[in-house]
DOPAFI-20630 format. One line per 10 residues: number of its first residue (from 1); their letters; for each residue x, y, z of C-alpha. Coordinates in steps of 0.05 Angstrom, whole numbers. Layout:
N
NUM = a = X/Y/Z  ...
This chain:
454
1 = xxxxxxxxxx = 2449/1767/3016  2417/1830/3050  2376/1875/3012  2369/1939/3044  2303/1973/3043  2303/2033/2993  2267/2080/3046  2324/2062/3100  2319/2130/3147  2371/2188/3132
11 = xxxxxxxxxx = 2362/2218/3193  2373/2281/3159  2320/2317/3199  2311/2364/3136  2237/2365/3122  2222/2357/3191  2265/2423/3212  2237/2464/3151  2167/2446/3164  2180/2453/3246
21 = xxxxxxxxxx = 2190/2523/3220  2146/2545/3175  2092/2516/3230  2125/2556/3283  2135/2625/3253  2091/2680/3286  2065/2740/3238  2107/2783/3279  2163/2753/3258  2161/2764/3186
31 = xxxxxxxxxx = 2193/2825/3153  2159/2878/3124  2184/2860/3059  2144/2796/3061  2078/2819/3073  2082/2878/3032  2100/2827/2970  2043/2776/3002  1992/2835/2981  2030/2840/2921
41 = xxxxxxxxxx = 2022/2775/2896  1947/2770/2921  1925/2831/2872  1964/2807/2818  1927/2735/2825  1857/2753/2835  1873/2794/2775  1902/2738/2735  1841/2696/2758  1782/2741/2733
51 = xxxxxxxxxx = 1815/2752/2660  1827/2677/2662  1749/2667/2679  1741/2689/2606  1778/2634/2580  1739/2583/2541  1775/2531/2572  1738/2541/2631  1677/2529/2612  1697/2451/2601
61 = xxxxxxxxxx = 1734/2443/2670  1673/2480/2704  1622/2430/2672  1656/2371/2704  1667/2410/2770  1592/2425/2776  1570/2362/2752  1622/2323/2809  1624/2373/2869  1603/2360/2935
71 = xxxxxxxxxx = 1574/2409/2994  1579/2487/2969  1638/2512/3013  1682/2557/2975  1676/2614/2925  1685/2599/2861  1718/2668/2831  1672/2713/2780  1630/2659/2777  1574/2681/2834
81 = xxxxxxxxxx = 1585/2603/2850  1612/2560/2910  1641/2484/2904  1668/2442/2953  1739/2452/2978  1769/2407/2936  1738/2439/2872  1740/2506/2878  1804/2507/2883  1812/2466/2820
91 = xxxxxxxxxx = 1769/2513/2784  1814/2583/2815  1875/2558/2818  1863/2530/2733  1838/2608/2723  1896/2632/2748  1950/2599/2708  1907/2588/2647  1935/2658/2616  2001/2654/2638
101 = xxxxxxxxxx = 2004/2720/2663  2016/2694/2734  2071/2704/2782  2137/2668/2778  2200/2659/2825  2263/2660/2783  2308/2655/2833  2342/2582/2815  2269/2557/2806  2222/2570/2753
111 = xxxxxxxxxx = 2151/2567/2794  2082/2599/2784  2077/2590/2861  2010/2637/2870  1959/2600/2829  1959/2535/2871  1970/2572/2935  1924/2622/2937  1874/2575/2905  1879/2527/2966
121 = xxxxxxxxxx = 1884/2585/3022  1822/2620/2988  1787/2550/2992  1808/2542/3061  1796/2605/3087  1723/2614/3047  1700/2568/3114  1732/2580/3176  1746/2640/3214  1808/2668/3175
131 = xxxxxxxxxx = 1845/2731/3187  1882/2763/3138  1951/2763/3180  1944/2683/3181  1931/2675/3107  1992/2723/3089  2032/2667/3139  2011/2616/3102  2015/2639/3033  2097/2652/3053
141 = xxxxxxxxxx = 2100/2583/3077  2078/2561/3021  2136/2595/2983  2181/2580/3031  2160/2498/3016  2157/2508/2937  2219/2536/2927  2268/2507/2978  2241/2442/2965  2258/2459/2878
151 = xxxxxxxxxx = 2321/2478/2898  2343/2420/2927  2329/2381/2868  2358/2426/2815  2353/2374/2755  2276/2371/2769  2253/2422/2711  2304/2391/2662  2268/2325/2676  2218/2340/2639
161 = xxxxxxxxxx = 2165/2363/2698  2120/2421/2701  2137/2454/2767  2079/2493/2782  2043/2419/2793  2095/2385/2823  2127/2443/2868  2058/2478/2875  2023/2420/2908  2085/2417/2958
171 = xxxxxxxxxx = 2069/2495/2967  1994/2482/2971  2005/2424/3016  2044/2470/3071  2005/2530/3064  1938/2494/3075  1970/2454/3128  2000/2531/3169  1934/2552/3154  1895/2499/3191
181 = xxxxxxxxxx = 1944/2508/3249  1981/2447/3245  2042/2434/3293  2115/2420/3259  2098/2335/3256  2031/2355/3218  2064/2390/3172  2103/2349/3151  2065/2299/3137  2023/2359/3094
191 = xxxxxxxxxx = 2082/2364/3062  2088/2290/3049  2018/2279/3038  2021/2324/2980  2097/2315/2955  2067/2238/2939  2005/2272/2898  2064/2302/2855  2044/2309/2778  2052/2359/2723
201 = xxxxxxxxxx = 2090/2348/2647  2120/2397/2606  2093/2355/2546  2025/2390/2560  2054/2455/2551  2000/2499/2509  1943/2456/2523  1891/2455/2575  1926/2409/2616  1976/2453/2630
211 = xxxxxxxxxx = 1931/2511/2670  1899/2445/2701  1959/2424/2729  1956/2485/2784  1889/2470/2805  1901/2397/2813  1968/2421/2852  1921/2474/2890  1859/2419/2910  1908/2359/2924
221 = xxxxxxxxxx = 1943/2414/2967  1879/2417/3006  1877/2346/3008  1939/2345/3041  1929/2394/3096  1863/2365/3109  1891/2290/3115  1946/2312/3151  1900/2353/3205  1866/2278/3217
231 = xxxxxxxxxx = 1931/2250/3235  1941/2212/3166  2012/2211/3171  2076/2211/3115  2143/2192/3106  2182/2254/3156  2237/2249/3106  2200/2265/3039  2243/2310/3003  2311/2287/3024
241 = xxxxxxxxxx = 2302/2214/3039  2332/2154/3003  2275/2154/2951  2244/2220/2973  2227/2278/2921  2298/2306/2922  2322/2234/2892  2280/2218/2851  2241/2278/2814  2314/2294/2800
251 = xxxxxxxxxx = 2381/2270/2770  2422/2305/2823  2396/2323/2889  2424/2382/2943  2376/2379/3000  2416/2420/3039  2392/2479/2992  2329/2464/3033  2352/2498/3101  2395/2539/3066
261 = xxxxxxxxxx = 2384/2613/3099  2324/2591/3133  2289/2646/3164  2346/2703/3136  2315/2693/3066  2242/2692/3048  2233/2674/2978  2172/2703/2970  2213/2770/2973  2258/2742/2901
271 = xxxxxxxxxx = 2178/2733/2866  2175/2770/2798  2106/2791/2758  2087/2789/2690  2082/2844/2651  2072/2791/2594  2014/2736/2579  2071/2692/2560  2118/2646/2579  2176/2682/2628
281 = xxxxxxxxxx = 2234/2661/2600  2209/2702/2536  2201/2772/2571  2264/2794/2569  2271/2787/2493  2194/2818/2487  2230/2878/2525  2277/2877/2471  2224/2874/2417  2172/2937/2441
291 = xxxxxxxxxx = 2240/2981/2443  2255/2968/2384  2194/2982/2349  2198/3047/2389  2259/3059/2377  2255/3051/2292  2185/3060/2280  2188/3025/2217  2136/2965/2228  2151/2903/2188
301 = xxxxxxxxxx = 2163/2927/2121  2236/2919/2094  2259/2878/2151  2303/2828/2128  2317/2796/2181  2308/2798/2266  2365/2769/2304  2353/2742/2378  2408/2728/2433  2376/2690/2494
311 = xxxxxxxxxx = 2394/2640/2540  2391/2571/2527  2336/2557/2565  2285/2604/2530  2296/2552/2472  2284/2488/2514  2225/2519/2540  2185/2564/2492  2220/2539/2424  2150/2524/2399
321 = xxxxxxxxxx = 2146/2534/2321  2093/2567/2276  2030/2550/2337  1973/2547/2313  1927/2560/2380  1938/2612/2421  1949/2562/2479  2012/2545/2439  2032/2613/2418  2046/2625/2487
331 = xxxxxxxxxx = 2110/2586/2486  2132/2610/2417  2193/2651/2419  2188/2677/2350  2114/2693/2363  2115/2735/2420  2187/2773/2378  2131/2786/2324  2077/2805/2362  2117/2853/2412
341 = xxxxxxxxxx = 2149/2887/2354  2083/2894/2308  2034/2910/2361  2084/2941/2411  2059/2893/2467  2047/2825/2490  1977/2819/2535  1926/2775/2529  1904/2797/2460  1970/2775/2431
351 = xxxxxxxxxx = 1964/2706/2447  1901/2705/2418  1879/2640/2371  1872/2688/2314  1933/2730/2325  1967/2664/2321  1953/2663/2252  1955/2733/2232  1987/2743/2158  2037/2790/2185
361 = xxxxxxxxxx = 2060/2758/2250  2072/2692/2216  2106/2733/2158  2151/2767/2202  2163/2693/2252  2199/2673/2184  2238/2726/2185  2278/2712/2255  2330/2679/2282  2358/2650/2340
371 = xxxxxxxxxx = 2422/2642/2374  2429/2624/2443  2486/2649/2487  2514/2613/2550  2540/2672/2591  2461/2695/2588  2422/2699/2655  2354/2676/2636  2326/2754/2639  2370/2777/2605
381 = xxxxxxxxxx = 2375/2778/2513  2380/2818/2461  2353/2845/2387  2374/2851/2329  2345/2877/2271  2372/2889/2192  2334/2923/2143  2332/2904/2056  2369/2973/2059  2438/2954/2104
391 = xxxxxxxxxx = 2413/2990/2166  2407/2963/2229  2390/2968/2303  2394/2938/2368  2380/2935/2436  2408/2893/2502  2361/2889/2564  2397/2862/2620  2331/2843/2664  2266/2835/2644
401 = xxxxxxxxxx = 2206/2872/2671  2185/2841/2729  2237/2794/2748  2270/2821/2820  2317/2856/2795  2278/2897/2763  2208/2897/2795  2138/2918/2770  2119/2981/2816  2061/2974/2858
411 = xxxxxxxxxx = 2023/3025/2808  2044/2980/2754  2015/2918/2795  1950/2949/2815  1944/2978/2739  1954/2907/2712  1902/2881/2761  1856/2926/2740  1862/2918/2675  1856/2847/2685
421 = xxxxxxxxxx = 1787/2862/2730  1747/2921/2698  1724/2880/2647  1692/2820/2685  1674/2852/2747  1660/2927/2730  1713/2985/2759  1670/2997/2826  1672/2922/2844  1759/2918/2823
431 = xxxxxxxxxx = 1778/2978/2858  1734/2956/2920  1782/2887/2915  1846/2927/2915  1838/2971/2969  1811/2903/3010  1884/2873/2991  1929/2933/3000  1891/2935/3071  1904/2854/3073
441 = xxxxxxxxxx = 1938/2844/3144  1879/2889/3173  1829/2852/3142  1782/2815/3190  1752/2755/3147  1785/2735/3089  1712/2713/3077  1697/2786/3051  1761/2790/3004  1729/2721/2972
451 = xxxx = 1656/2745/2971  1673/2805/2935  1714/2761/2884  1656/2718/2867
């Protein structure tokens, strides 16, 4: 009896064709859209990355890094520090994602795709002779590679995995390997090279590991491109072959989502922001909390009871009860309603480990409930709440702040940056960074950007 071999050639030519693209691409080529959200998504990083600096977290990844790194080759951010180029980006890309206040795409895939780009390109860049037009290129391939590759496996998240490590060391992969200038068969094997580093679970949601996971996805995305530029070579069929990622990160597969509008549609154009240090699924119903604190200006007393509608994922994925960290608070639906109605917002102080287990916010978490609701888009929900004397009020939000459709403003980006910034790197310093970024496809040496990040 014949046994046919499980990675039997497809001859589906679809990992091949998307990374034949994404090496081939010029700058002049990409719309304006795209490199206007490329600078976008580089303030809103570096800004994620210097508030996450303060985290104490840090302190106990950095300890290993220094004690393990090799030759000093790229910046460590607010740190005054360089590693090698396979721990810095460890170290940035963990800063980034460590608050939760990074980027994500929403668009049919749930992915903090910055943190273990930008952590790799920065890397990458911190050493060679790097413009900023080429990094901007690579930082939409890496998108482009994320998100197409997530969409083609559309069970992936549901499985259990934590995208932003899985999906972000594909991303990382491809956008170290367009930034080293690697032809279409390089890439993908980049792409392979990293699809088989592929780790991340949702398990580790509000603990360290989970911040960790983007700077593993970010250094083994180095890895990749690095291996790749030797001539190390991959399986050319890794997301759609018999047993590639498609298959088997996923219960059902649709790798022809990976093509799909290649070139028409960037997805780096669909990215949202956060205006919250939260899970995303949550900011729509944190919408729905501030208003309606502005809207009654009662505070907590003689509520009797706060109502939620959300979607069903919002549940799955930030259902966490009575958290006792502030790690864990972060995917707490009924902690972020309290802390959005009491204090009116929902930044980094509000997923604090003491606000976790304020008196008031866990008096007023026992006072809500959930339903979930089907016909919901995931940014969309909607409050509730009675009071002990019959009245009541509510308010829908149909997207969240943020999310595409309905984006964050560039003055609301550059204000979150630098309120991000100020307070590790002084007001001179931040504002120096932003104009460097708004200016990014003029910019010389992405060297400088880094140096005046460190």
């Amino acid at each position: 009896m014949a046994v046919e071999y499980g990675a039997t050639p497809l001859d589906l030519r679809i990992t091949e064709d998307l990374c034949g693209f994404l090496a081939g691409f010029t700058y002049e080529e990409l719309p304006a859209a795209v490199i206007h959200e490329a600078k976008r998504g580089v303030l809103d990083w570096i800004g994620c990355v210097m508030a996450g600096s303060q985290h104490p977290t840090l302190a106990k990844t950095m300890a290993v890094l220094t004690a393990v790194s090799g030759r000093e080759q790229a910046t460590v951010f607010a740190h005054d520090l360089k590693l090698g180029l396979l721990e810095a980006p460890v170290a940035n890309g963990q800063m980034g994602h460590i608050l939760d206040f990074d980027d994500t795409h929403m668009d049919g895939v749930i992915l903090h795709t910055s943190s273990p780009v930008l952590a790799a390109l920065f890397a990458l860049a911190d050493g060679r002779a790097t413009d900023g037009r080429a990094f901007i290129g690579a930082y939409a391939a890496g998108f482009e590679a994320g998100v197409r590759t997530g969409k083609a496996a559309p069970a992936h998240h549901a499985g259990g995995w934590h995208l932003t490590g899985t999906l972000g060391t594909i991303a990382a992969g491809v956008a170290a390997g367009r930034l080293l200038g690697l032809d279409g068969d390089r890439l993908t094997y980049a792409a392979g090279i990293a699809a088989t580093q592929c780790a991340g679970m949702q398990q580790n949601r509000g603990t360290m590991c989970k911040s960790f996971h983007a700077g593993r996805a970010a250094s083994n995305g180095v890895m990749a491109g690095l291996l790749a530029e030797q001539g190390f070579d991959s399986s050319p069929e890794i997301i759609e072959g018999k047993r590639g990622f498609c298959r088997i990160y996923s219960a059902t597969s649709a790798p022809d989502a990976v093509l799909d509008g290649l070139g028409d549609r960037w997805e780096i154009i669909a990215n949202g922001y956060k205006p919250y240090a939260c899970g995303v699924v949550q900011h729509p119903m944190i919408d729905a909390m501030i208003a309606l604190g502005r809207k009654t200006g009662t505070g907590a007393d003689g509520i009797e009871q706060v109502e939620l509608s959300v979607h069903p994922d919002v549940v799955t994925i930030t259902g966490v009860d009575n958290p006792q960290t502030g790690l864990k608070s972060k995917f707490s639906l009924t902690h972020s309603a309290a802390v959005a109605f009491l204090d009116g917002e929902a930044g980094i102080a509000q997923y604090s480990d003491q606000r976790a287990t304020a008196a008031a916010v866990v008096s007023l978490r026992e006072n809500i409930v959930i339903d979930t609701d089907d016909t919901f888009r995931r940014d969309e929900a909607a409050a509730t709440i009675r009071t002990s004397d019959g009245a009541s009020s509510s308010v829908h939000i149909d997207h969240a702040t943020g999310t595409a459709a309905n984006p964050m403003s560039d003055q609301a980006i550059e204000a979150k940056f630098l309120s991000n910034a100020e307070p590790v790197i002084g007001s001179q310093r931040a504002r120096a960074i932003a104009d460097m970024v708004w200016k990014l496809d003029s910019l010389p040496d992405m060297g400088d950007l880094s140096g005046a990040c460190a």
